[in-house]
SEDRENMAR-352880 format. One line per field, with one value per atom (N, C-alpha, C): residue in three letters; residue number from 1; atom name; x, y, z. Coordinates in nm, 3 decimals. Atoms other than C-alpha are relative to their C-alpha. Layout:
// residues N
rest: (ALA / ...)
nr: (NUM / ...)
atom: (CA / ...)
xx: (X / ...)
yy: (Y / ...)
zz: (Z / ...)
This chain:
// residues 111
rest: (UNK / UNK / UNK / UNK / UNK / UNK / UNK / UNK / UNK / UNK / UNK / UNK / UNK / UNK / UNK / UNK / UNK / UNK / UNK / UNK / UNK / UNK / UNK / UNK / UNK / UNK / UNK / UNK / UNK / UNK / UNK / UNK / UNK / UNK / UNK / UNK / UNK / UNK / UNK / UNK / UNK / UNK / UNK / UNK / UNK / UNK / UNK / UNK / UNK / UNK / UNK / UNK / UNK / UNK / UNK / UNK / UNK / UNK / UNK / UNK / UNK / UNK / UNK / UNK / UNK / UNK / UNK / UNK / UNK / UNK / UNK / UNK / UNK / UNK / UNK / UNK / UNK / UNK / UNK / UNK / UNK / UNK / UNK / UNK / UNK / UNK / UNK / UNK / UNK / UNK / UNK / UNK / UNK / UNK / UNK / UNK / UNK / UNK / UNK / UNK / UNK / UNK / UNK / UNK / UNK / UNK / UNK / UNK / UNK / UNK / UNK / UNK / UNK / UNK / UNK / UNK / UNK / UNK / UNK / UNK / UNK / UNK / UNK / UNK / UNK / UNK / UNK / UNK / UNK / UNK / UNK / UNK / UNK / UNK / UNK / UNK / UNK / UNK / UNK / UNK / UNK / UNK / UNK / UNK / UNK / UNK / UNK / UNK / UNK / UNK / UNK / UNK / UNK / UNK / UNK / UNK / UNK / UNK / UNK / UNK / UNK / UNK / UNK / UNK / UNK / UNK / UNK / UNK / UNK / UNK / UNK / UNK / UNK / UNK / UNK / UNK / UNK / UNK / UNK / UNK / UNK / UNK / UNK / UNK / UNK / UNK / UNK / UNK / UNK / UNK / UNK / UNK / UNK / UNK / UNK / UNK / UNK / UNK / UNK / UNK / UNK / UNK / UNK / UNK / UNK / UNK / UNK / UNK / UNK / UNK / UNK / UNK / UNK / UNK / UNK / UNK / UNK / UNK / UNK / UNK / UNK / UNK / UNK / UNK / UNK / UNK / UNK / UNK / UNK / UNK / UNK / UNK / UNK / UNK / UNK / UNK / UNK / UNK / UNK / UNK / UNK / UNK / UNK / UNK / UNK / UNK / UNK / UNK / UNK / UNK / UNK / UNK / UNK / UNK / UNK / UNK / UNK / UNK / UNK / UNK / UNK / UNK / UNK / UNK / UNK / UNK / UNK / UNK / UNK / UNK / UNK / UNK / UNK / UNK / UNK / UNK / UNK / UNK / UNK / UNK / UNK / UNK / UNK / UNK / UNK / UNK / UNK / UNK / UNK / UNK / UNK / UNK / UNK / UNK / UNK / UNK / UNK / UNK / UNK / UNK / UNK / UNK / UNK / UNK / UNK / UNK / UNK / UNK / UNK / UNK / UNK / UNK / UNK / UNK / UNK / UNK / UNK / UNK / UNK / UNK / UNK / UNK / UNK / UNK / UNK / UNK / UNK / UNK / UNK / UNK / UNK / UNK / UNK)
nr: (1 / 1 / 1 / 2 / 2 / 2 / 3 / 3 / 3 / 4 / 4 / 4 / 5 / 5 / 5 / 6 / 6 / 6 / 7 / 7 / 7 / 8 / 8 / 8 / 9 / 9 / 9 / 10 / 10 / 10 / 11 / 11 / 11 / 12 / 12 / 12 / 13 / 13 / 13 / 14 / 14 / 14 / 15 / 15 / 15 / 16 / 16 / 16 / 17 / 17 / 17 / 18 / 18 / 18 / 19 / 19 / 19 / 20 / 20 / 20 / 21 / 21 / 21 / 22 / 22 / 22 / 23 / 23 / 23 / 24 / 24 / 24 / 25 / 25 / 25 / 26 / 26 / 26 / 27 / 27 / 27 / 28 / 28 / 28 / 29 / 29 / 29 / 30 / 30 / 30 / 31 / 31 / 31 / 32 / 32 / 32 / 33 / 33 / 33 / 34 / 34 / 34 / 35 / 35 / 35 / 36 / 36 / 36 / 37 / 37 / 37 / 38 / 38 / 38 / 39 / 39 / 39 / 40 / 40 / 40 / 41 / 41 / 41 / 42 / 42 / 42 / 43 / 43 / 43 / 44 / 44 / 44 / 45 / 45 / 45 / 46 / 46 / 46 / 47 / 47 / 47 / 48 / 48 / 48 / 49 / 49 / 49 / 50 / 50 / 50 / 51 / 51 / 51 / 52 / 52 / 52 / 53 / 53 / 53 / 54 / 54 / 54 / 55 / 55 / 55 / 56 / 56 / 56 / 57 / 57 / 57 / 58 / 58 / 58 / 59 / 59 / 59 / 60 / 60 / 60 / 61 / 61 / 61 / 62 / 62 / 62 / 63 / 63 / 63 / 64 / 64 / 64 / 65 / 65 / 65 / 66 / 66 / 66 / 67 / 67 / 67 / 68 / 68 / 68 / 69 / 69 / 69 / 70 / 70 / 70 / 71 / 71 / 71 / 72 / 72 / 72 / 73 / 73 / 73 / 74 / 74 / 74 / 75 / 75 / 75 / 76 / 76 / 76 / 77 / 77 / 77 / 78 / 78 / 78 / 79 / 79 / 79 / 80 / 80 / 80 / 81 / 81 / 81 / 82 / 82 / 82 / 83 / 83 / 83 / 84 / 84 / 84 / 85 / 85 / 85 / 86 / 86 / 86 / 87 / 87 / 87 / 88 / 88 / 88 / 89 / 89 / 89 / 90 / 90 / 90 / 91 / 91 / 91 / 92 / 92 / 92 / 93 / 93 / 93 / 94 / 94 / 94 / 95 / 95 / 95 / 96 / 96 / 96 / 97 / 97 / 97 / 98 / 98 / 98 / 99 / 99 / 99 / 100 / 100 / 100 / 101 / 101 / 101 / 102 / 102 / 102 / 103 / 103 / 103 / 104 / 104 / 104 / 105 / 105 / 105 / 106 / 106 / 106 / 107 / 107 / 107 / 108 / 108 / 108 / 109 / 109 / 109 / 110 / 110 / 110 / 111 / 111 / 111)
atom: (N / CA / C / N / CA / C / N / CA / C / N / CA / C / N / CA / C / N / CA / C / N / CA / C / N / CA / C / N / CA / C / N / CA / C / N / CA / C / N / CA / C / N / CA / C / N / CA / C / N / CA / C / N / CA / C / N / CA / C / N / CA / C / N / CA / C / N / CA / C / N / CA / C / N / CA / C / N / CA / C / N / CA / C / N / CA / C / N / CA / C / N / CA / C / N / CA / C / N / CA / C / N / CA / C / N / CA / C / N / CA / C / N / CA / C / N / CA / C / N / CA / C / N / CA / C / N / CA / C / N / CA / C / N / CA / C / N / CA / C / N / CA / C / N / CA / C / N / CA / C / N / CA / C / N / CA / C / N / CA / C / N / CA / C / N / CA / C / N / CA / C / N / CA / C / N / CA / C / N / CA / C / N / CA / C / N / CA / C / N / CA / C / N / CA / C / N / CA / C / N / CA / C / N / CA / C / N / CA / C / N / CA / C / N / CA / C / N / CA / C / N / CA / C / N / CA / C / N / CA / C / N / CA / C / N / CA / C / N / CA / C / N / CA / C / N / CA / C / N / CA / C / N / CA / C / N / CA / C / N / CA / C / N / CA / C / N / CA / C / N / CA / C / N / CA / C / N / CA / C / N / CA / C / N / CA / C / N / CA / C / N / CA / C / N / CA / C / N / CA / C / N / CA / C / N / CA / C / N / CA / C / N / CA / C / N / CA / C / N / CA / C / N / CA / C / N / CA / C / N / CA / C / N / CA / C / N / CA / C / N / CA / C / N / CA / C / N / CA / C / N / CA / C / N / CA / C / N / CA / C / N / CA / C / N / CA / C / N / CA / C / N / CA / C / N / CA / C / N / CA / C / N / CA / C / N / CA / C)
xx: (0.087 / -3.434 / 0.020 / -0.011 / -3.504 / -0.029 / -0.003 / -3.509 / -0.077 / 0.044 / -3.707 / 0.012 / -0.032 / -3.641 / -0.107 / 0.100 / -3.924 / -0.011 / -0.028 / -3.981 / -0.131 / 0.111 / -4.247 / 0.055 / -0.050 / -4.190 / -0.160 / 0.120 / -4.432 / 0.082 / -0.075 / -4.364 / -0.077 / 0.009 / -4.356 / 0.017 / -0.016 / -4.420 / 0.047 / -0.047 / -4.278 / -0.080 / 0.099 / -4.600 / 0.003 / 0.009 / -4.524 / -0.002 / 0.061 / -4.699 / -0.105 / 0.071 / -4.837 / -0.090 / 0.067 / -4.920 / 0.121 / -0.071 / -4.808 / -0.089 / 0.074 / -4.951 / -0.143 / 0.126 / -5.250 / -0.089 / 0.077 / -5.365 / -0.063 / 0.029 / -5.340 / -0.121 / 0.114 / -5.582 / -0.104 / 0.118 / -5.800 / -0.071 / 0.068 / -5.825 / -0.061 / 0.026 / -5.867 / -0.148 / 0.083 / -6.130 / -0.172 / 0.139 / -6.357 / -0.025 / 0.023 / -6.330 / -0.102 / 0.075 / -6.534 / -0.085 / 0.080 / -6.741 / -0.050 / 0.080 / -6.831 / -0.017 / 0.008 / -6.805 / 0.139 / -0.102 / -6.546 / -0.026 / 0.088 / -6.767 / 0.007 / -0.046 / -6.780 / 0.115 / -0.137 / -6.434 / 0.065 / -0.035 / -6.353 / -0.026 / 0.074 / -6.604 / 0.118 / -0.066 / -6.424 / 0.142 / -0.160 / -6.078 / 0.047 / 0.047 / -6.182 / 0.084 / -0.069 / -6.032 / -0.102 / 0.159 / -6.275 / 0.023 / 0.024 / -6.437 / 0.086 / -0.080 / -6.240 / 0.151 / -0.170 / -5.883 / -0.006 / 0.003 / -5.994 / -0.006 / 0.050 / -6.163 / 0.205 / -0.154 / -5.785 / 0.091 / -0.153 / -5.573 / -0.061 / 0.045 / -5.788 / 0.038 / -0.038 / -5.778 / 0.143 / -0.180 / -5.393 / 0.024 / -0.024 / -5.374 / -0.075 / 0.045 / -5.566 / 0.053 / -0.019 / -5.413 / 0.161 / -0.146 / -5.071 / 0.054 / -0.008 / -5.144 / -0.022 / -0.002 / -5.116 / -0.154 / 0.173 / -5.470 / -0.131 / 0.130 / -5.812 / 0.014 / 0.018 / -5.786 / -0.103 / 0.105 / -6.086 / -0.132 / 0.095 / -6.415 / -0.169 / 0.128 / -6.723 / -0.106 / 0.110 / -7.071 / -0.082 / 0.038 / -7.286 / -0.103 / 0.119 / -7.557 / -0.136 / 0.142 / -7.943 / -0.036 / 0.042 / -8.147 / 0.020 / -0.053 / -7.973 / 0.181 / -0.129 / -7.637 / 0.085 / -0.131 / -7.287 / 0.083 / -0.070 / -7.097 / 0.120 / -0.114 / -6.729 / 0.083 / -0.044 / -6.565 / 0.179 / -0.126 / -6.185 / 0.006 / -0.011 / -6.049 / 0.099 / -0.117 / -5.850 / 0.152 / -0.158 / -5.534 / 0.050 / -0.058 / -5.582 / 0.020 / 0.013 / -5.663 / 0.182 / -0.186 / -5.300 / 0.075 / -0.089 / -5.142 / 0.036 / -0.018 / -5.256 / 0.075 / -0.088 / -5.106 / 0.159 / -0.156 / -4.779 / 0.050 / -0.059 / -4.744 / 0.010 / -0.005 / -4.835 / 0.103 / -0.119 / -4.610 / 0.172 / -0.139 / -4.286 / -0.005 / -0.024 / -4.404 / 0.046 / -0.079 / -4.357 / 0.120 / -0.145 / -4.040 / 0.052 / -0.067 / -3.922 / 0.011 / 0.026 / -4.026 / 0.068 / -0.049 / -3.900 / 0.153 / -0.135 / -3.555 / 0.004 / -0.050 / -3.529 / -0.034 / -0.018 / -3.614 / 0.119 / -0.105 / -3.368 / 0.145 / -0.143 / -3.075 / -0.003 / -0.002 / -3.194 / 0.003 / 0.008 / -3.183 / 0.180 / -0.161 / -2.837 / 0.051 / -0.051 / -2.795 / 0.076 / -0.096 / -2.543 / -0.084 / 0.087 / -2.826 / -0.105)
yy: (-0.075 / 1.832 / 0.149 / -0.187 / 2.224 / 0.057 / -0.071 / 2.462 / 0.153 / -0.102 / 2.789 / 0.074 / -0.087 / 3.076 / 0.087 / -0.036 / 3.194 / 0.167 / -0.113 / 3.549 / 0.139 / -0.082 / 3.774 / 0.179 / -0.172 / 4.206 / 0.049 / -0.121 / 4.466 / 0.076 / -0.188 / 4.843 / 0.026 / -0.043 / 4.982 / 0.169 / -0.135 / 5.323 / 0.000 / -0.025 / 5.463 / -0.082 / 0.015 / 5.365 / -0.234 / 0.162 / 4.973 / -0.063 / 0.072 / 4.736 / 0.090 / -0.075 / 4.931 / -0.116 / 0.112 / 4.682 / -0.138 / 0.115 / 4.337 / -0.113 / 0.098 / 4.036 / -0.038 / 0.006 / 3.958 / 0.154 / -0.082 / 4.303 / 0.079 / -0.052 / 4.385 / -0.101 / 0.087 / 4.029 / 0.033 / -0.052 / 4.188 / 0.122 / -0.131 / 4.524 / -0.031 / 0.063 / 4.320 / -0.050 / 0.025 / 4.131 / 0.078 / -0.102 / 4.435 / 0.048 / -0.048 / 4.567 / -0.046 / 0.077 / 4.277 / -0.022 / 0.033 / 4.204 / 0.124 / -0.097 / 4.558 / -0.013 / 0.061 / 4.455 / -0.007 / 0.080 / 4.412 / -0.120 / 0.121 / 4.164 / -0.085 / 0.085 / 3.999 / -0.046 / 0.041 / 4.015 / -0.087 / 0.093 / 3.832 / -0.117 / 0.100 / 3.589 / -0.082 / 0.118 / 3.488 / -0.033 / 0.043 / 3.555 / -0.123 / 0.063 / 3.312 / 0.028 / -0.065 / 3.547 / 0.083 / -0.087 / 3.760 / 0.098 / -0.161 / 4.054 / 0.076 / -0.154 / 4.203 / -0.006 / -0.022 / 4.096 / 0.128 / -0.105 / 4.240 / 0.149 / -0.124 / 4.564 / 0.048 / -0.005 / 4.574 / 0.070 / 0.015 / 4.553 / 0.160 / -0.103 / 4.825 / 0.122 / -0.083 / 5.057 / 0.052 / -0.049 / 5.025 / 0.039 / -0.022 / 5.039 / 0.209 / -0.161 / 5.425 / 0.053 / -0.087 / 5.506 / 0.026 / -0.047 / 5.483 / 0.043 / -0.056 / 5.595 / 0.189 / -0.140 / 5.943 / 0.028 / -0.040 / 5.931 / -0.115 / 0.105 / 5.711 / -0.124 / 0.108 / 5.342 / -0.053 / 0.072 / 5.194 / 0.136 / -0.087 / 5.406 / -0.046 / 0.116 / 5.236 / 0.088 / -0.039 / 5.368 / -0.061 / 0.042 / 5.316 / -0.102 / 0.103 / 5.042 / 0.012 / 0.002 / 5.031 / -0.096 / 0.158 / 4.798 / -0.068 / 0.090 / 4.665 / -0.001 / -0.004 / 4.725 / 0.089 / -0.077 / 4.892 / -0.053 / 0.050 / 4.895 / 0.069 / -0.055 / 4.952 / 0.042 / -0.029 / 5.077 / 0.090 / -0.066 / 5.171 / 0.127 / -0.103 / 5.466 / -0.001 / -0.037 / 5.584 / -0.041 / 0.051 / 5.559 / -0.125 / 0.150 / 5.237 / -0.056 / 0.072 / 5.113 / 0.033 / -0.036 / 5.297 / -0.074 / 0.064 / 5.133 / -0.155 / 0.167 / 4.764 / 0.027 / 0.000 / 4.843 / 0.019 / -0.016 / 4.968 / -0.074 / 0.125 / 4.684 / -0.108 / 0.110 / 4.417 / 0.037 / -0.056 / 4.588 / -0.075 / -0.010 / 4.578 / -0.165 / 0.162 / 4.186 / -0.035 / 0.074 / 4.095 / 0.017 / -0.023 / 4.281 / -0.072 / 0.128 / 4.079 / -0.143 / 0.157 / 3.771 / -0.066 / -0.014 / 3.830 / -0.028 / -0.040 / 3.972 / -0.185 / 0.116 / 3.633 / -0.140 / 0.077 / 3.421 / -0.042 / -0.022 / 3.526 / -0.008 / 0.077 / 3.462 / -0.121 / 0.128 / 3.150 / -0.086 / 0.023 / 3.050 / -0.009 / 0.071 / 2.825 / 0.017 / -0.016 / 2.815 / -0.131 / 0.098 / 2.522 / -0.073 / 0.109 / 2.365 / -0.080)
zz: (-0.089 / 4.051 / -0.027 / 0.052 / 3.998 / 0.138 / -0.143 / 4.270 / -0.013 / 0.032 / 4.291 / 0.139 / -0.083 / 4.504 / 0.015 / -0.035 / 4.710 / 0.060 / -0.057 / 4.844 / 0.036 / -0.020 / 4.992 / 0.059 / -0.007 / 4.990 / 0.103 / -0.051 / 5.161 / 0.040 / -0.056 / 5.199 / 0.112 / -0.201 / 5.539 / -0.027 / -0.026 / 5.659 / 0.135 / -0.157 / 6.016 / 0.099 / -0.102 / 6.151 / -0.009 / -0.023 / 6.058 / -0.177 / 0.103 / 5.765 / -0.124 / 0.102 / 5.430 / -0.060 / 0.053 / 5.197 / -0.020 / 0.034 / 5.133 / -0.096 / 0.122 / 4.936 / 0.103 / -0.071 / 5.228 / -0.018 / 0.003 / 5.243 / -0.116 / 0.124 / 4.866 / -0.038 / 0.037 / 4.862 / 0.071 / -0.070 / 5.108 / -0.075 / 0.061 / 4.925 / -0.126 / 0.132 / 4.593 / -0.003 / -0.057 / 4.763 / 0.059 / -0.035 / 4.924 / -0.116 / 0.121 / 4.559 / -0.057 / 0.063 / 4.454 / 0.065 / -0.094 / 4.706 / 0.060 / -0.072 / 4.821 / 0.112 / -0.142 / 5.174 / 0.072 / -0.073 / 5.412 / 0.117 / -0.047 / 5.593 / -0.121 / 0.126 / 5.266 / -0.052 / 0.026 / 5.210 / 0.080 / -0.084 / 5.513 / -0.023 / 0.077 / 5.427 / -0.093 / 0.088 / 5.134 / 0.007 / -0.027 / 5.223 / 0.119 / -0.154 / 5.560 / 0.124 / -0.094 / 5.779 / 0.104 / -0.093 / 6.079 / -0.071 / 0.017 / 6.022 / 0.108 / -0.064 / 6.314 / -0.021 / 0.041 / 6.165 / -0.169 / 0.139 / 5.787 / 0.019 / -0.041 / 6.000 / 0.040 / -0.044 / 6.146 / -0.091 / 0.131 / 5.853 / -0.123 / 0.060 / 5.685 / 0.084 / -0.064 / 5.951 / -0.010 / 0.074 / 5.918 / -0.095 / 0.049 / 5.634 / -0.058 / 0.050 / 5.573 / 0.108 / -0.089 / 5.929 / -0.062 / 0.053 / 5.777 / -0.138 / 0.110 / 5.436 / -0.021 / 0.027 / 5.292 / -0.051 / 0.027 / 5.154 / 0.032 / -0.043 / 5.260 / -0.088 / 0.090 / 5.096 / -0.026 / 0.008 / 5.185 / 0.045 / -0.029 / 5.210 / 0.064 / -0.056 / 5.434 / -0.005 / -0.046 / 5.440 / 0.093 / -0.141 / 5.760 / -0.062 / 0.042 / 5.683 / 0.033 / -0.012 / 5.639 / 0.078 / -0.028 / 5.591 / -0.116 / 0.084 / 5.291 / 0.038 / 0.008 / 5.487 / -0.039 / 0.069 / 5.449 / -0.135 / 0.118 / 5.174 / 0.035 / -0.001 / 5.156 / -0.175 / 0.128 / 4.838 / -0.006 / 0.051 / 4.696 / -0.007 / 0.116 / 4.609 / -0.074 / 0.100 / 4.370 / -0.003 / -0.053 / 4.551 / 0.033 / -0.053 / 4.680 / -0.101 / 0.107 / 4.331 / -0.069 / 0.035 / 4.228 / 0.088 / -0.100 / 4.552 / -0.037 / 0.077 / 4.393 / -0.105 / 0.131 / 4.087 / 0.048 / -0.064 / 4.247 / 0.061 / -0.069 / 4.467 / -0.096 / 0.089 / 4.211 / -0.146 / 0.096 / 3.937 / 0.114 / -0.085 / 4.212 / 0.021 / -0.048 / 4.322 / -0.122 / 0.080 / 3.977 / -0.052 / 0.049 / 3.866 / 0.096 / -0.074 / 4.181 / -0.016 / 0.001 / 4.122 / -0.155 / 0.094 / 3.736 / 0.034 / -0.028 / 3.905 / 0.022 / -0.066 / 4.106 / -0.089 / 0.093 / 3.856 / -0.091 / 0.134 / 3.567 / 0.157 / -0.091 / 3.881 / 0.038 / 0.018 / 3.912 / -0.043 / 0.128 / 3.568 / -0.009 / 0.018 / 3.513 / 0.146 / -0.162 / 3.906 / 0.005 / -0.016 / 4.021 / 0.069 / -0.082 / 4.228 / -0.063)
């Protein structure tokens, strides 16, 4: 039998929750979908938990993550910026050197 060692990270600011692996799939998500209504959609989470987790996340960031425009009559659109797109990369870089780290110690383990 093999054993694998499980483990979930997210960076925190004063104000609480930054990013973690849900909200980096949410921001990943509005990226593609142009929507945070949409993003919900597919992530099958509400629009007023996704609206939530966004808000947090640009209220406790140093610069705007998510950027919404008001809607027509073809609708709002929501779109990245820059930073957030750097923030995925920085988080998903750090999950895998972790997941790397905890691997290679689990490699010839006694269990």
């Amino acid at each position: 039998m093999s054993f694998k060692v499980k483990s979930r990270i997210w960076i925190e600011s004063e104000t609480g929750v930054f990013l973690g692996e849900g909200r980096v799939r949410l921001l990943k998500s509005i990226d593609e979908c142009g929507s945070i209504s949409e993003a919900a959609k597919d992530l099958e989470i509400s629009y007023k938990k996704a609206w939530k987790l966004v808000k947090s996340m640009n209220e406790s960031s140093n610069q705007e993550m998510v950027m919404k425009t008001k809607g027509g009559s073809g609708g709002g659109k929501s779109e990245l910026t820059d930073y957030a797109r750097e923030a995925i990369r920085f988080f998903d870089s750090i999950n895998k050197s972790c997941w790397k780290a905890l691997e290679e110690q689990m490699e010839g383990n006694p269990f």
